[in-house]
N, C-alpha and C positions, 0 to 999 in steps of 0.2 A: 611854744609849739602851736602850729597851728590847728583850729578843731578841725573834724571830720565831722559834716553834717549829715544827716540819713533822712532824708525828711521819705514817706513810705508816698505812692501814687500817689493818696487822696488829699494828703498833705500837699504834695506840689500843686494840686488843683488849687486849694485855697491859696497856697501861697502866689499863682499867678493873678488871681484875680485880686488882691491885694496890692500884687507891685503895680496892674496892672490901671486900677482904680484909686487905691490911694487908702487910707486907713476906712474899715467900713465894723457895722455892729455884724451879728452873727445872722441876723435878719435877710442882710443885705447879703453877703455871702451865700446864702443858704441860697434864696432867690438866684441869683447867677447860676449856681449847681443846680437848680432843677430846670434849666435850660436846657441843658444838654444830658441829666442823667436825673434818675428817680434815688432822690437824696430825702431823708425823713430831717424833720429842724433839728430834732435831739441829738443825732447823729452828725449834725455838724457842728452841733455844739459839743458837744463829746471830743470832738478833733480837735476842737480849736481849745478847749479847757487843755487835754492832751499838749498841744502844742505850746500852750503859754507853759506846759514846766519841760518842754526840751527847749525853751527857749527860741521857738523860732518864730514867737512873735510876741508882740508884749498887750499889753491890754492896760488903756484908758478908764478906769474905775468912777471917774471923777463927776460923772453925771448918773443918771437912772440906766438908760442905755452904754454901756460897756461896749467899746469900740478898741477893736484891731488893728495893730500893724504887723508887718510883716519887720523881725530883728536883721533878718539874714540876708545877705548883697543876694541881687540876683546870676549873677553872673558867674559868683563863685559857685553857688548851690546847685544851676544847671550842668555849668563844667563836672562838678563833685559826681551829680546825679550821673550824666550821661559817660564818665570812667567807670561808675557802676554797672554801668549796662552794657559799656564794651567790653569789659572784665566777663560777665556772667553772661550774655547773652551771643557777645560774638570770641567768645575765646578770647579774647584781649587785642580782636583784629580793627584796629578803626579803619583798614583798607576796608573789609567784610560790611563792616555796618555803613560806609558810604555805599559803597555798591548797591546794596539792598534800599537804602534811601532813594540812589537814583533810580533802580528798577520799580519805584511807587509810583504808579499811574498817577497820585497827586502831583508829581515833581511839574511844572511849566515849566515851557521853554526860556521864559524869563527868569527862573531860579537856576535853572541851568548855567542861560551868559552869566548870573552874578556868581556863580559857582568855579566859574571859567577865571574870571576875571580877577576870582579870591587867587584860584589858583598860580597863574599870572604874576602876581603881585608876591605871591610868596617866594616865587622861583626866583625872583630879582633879590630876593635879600639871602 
């Protein structure tokens, strides 16, 4: 059987910057999260000790500094994530949470055509 991954927000945080970077210590981590939000070190280390026993990442012991990977594909954990959020957040509508994506003043015109073009592509098979 396949698992069901839960990883919470602040967890996907870490975990993108991990797939995103490549294995890093809690240092490094930390540093990236306080780019964009007020994150305390212990507090990311708290998540990521947390997260090496739900297993969604494993940790390198083998030197002084304790280095990070990320266990879990990325592609599955997002798909997992975002059927989470079309379940609870849009009633189970993926029409409803496209729609509100394209209504996001971030969407560009160029995510658009590639949105067009997915579309396109899907209607052929």
């Amino acid at each position: 059987m396949e698992q069901i991954i839960k990883p919470t927000e602040a967890e996907m945080e870490i975990l993108n910057i991990l797939w995103a970077d490549g294995p890093a210590t809690v240092r490094e981590v930390h540093e990236k999260l306080a780019q964009t939000k007020d994150a305390g070190y212990t507090t990311t280390l708290k998540q990521m000790q947390v997260m090496l026993e739900k297993k969604l990442v494993n940790r390198d012991a083998s030197s002084k500094t304790h280095v990070y990977n990320a266990l879990v594909n990325k592609e599955q954990t997002q798909g997992q994530f975002l059927q989470r959020m079309i379940d609870t957040v849009f009633n189970g509508s993926a029409m409803n949470m496209v729609m509100q994506a394209l209504g996001n003043k971030k969407t560009s015109k160029a995510e658009v055509e590639l949105i067009k073009a997915y579309l396109k592509e899907k209607t052929k098979e």
